[in-house]
N, C-alpha and C positions, 0 to 999 in steps of 0.2 A: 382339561389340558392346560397347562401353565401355556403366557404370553409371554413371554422375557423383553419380547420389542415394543408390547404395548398395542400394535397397531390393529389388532381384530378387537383388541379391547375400545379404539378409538372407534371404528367402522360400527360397534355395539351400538356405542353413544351414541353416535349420530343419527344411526335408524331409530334408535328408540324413541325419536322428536325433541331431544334437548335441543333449544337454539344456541348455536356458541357463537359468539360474536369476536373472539378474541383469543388467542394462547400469550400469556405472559411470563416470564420468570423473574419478576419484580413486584412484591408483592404490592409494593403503592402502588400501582399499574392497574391493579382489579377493577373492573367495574361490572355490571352484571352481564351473566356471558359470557363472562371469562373461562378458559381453561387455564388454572392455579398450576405451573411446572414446578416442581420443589427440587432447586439446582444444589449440590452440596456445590462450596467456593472455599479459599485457603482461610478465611473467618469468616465465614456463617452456614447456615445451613437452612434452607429453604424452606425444608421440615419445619422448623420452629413457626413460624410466619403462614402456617395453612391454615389455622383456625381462624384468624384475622380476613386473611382472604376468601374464605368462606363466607364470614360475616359482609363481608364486601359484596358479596357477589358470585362468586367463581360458583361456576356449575360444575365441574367436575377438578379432580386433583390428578398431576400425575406426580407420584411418588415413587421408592424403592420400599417399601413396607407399609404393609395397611397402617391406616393410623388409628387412632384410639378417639371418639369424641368425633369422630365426621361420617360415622356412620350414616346416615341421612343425605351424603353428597356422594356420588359416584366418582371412585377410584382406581383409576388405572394403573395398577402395580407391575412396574419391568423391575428390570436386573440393574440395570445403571439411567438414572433419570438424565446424565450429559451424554452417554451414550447413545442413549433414543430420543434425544429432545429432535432432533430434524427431522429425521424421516415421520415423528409423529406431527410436531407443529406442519411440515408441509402436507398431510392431509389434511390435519383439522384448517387450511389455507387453499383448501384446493388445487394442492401441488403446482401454485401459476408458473415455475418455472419447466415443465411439460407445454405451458400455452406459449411461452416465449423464446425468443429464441438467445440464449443464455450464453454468456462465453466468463471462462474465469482465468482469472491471471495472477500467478504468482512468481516469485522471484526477490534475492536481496532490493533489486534496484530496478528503476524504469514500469512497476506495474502505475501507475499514477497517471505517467506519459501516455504509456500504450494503451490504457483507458482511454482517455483521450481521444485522441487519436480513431480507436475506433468506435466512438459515441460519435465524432464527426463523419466518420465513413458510413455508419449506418445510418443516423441523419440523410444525407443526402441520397441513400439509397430510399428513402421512403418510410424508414424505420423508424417511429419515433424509438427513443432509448431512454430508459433509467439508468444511471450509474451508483455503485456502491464501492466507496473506497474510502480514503485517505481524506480528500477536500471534501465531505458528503458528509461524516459524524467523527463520533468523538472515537471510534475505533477503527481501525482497516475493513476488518468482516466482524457484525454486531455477532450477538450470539443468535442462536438457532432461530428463537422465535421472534426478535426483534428482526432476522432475516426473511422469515419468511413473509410477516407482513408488510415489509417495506416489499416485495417483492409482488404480495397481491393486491400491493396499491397500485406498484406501476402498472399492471394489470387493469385493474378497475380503472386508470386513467388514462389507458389507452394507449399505453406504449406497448411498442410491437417488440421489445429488445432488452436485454439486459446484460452487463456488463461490471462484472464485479471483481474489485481488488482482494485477492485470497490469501491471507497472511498465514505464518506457519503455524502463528498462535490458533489461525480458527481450523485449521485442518487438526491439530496434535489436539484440538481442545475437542472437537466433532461438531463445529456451529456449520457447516456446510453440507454432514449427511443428510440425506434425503435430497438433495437438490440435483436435477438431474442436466448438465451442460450437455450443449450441441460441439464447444469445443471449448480446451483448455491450456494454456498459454503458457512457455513458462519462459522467463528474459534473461535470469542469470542467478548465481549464488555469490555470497561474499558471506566477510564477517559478521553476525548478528544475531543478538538473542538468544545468545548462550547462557544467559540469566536465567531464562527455559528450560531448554535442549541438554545443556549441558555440556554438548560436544559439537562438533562441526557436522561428524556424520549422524547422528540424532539430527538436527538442524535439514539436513539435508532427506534424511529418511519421511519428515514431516511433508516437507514440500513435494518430495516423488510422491506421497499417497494420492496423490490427484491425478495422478497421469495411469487410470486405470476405466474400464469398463464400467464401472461402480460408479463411475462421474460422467466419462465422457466416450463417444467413438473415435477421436482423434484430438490428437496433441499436436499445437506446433512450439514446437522448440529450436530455440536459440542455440546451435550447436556450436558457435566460437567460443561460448564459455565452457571449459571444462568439466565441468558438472552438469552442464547439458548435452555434451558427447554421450557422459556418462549414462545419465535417463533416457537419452534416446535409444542406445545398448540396451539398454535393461528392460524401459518398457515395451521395445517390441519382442525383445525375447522372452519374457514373463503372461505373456497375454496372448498366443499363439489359439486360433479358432476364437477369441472372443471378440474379434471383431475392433477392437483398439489400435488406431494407424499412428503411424509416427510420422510430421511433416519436418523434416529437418532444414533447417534457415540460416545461411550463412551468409552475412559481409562481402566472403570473398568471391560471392558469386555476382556481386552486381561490378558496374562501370562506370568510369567517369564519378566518382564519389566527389563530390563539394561538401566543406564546413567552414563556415565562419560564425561569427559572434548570433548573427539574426539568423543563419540561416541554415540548413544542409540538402543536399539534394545527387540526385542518381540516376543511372540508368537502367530499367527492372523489365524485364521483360519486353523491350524492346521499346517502352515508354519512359517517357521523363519525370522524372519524380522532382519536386521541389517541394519545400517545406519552410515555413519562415518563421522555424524554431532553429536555434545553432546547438550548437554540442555534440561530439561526433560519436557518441554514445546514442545518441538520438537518430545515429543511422539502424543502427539495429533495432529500435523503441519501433520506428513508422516501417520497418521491414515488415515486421514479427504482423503487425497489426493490418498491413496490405494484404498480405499472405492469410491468417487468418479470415478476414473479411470476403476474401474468392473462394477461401474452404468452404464457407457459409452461405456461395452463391451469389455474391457480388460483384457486379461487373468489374472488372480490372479499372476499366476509365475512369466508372462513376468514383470508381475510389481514391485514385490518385488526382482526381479532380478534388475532391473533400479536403486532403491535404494542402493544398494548394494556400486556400485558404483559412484553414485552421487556427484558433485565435491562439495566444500564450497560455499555456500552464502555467497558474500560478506558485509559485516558489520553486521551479525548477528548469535552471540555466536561463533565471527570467531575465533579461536587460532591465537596467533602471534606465527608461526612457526621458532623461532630461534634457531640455538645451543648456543646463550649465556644465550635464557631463560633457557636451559636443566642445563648447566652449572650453573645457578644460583637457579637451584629448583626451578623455579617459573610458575606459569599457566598465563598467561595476555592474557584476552579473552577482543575484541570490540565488541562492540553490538549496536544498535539502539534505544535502548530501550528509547522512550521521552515519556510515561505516567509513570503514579504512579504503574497501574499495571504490565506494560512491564517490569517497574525499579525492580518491586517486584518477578516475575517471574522467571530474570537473576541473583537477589542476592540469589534466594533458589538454583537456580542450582550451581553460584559458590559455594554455603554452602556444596551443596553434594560432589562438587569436593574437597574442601577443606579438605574434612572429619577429620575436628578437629583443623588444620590449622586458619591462619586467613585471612578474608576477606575487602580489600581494593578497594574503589570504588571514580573514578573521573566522574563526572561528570557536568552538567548546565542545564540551559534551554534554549531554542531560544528563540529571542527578537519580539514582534511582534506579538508574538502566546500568545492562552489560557493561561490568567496569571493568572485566578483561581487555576490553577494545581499544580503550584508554591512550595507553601507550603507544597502541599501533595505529592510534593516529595520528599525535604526536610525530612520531615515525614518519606517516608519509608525508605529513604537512610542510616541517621542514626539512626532508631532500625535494621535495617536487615545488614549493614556493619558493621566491627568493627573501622577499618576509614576510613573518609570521604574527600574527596579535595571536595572542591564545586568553576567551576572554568567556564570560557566563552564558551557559547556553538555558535549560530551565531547571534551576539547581534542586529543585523541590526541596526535601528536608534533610539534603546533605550541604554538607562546608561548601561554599563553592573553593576554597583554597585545595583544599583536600582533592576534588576535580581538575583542577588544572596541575595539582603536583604528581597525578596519576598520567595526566598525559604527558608533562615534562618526563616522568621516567623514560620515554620511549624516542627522544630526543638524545642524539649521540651528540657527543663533546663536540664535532666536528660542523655539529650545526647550529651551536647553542648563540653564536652570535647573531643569527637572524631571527630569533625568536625572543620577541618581548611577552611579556602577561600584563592585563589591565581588568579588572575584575566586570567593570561598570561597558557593558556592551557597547553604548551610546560612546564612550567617549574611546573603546578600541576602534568603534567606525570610524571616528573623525580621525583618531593617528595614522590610521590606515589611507585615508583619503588624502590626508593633506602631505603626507611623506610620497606618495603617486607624485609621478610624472607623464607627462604627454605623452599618448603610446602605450601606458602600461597598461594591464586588467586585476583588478581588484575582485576579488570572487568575495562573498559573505553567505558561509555558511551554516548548516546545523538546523535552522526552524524553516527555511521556507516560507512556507503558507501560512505560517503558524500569525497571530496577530497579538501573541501575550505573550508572556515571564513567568514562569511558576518558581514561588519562593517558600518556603518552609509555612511562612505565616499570611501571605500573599498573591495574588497573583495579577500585573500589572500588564498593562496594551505597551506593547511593542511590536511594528511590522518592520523586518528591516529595509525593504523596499520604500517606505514611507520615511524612515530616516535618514538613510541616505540621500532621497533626493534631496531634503532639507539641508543635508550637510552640506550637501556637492549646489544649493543654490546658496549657501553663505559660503562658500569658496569661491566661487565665480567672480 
């Protein structure tokens, strides 16, 4: 009887006495004990690369057609090797997310935060946590089998938790089937990744694949955003008897809401919430992530005790902590913010910090990504700043001219006076900084975290948090 999923072919394997020490789908990767996944990708095909890794090592292969020449190495033939690479890598892994207790989170913006967030809340609960995300590797969610064994390491290391950033890439792509959550997050949608999807609602159809049975028994969803109303609608009316709950989470249910530059804080359930991260975006980020965390069995207190003290996310509404900003009366917050609505979020919260002040904003786009976006940041940048740098974000192997004359399109005549261009990031910082006045908030955004440049031919260290405060101590 054919296997299309593979997985009684893998359950074979493993009785038979093969030791597998490994599932990879990079064939430098092999070493002996490996399981060889042969991923087809937009140039190459993994197929090609089996005999090699055979030679390596790999005890078994999983392909989509028997091969010719590896007769002698056991092959696990499905129907689509990206299709079945999770739910097979998490047996050949020991399914560790079954031992743990799993939450996954997606959304345009805030999954980073809301990690965060509740890696501190389960910490203090007694949970050690592994985190996969954004600041952890070179991808949001690896593929399948780099997932699963970062998963049965935190495992083997004794973490009680795990906590992973779910991009729409690893859902539309299947690096996250097989993994089974206790619960799944979702913070909001915006512009993004229509380089992918192609469309908003494709975009959107990716990220609701997670908020089903097949993942998790319960979603909490951010219902202020639009498209969270929406999921909430959907997936408790699509999933009726299968036991998928929807917690719906709204803003306008708490009190007493406070934001400023360091800080935000609430009244939630009859407790005080404080948090000494600012952005009032970041009320719904440590909402989503309390509420989750009590779905999960954690005490209310212990958790809003964890916020409390919770350190900074790096590259997101971080404060450049200087005394020559003090010195200069100035707020310079970096941020991550690469959509329209992220860009849009960051410039309301500087406006509140600002309170009456003016608000300056450097920022670009990456080269190589959704250039539809372009424009529409452009867009928000100058009606919601009062000026603009528009300068290189990481241009890869496009023009960077060609990048900022795609965002200039999206800028109306009406606001072209407060918008300059400077190609050289370092020196948009410094126009930006030294045209501030006392009072104002100076936002830099686009890389965040990020601590490099990517250029056609290059790629160079740059943090803008570390430049900055260099500027803002030779301005002093």
């Amino acid at each position: 009887m054919v296997d299309p999923s593979g997985l009684e072919q893998v359950r074979a394997l493993l009785e038979s006495g093969v030791e597998v020490t490994d599932i990879v789908h990079d064939s430098r990767l092999v070493t002996a004990g490996s399981v060889y996944l042969c991923l087809r990708g937009g140039s190459f095909d993994g197929h090609d690369f089996a005999e090699q890794a055979v030679a390596d090592g790999a005890v078994a292969l999983v392909v989509d057609h028997r091969l010719d020449g590896a007769d002698d190495t056991p092959q696990i033939v499905v129907d689509d090797t990206r299709l079945r690479a999770g739910p097979i890598a998490a047996l050949l892994a020991g399914q560790p997310s079954h031992q743990l207790t799993t939450v996954g989170i997606t959304g345009t913006n805030g999954k980073t935060t809301t990690a965060h967030f509740l890696d501190a809340i389960f910490t203090a609960n007694g949970w050690r946590t592994g985190v996969v995300g954004t600041l952890h590797g070179p991808r949001t969610t690896p593929e399948a089998a780099d997932l699963q064994r970062t998963l049965r390491r935190f495992l083997d290391d004794g973490d009680k938790a795990a906590v992973l950033e779910v991009s729409s890439h690893a859902l539309a792509l299947h690096r996250v089937d097989g993994t089974e959550f206790d619960a799944v997050v979702f913070t909001n949608l915006g512009h993004d990744h229509l380089d992918l999807h192609g469309s908003q609602e494709e975009y959107f159809r990716a990220k609701a694949r997670l908020f089903s049975r097949e993942f998790a028994p319960v979603g909490v969803i951010n219902v202020d955003d639009p498209h969270g109303r929406l999921l909430a609608d959907t997936a408790a009316s699509t999933s009726p008897g299968k036991e998928f709950r929807v917690v719906a989470v709204s803003t306008s249910e708490l009190d007493d809401v406070r934001v400023d530059a360091a800080s935000h804080g609430y009244r939630w359930n009859d407790l005080v919430v404080d948090v000494p991260i600012g952005g009032h975006f970041n009320v719904a980020n440590s909402l989503v992530a309390l509420t989750t965390a009590v779905e999960l069995g954690v005490d209310a207190g212990v958790a809003v005790e964890a916020l409390r003290s919770v350190s900074a996310v790096p590259g997101r509404f971080e404060l450049v902590r200087t005394p020559s900003a003090e010195r200069l009366g100035l707020t310079v917050v970096v941020d991550y913010a690469h959509t329209p609505d992220g860009l849009a979020e960051v410039l309301a919260s500087a406006r509140t910090v600002a309170d009456g002040h003016g608000v300056s904003l450097v920022f670009g786009c990456g080269g190589e990504r959704d250039r539809p976006k372009r424009p529409e940041m452009g867009r928000v940048a100058a009606e919601l700043a009062d000026r603009v740098v528009i300068t290189s974000d990481n241009p890869r192997r496009e023009d960077p001219d060609g990048i900022i004359d795609d965002i200039l399109g999206g800028v109306g005549a009406d606001y072209r006076a407060r918008v300059v261009t400077n190609l050289d990031r370092r020196s948009a910082i410094l126009s930006a900084l030294e045209a501030a006045r006392s009072g104002d908030v100076v936002v830099i955004a686009g890389k965040g975290h990020e601590r490099s440049q990517e250029y056609a031919d290059r790629t160079v260290d740059f943090d803008d948090v570390s430049v900055a405060a260099e500027i803002l101590e030779s301005l002093a």
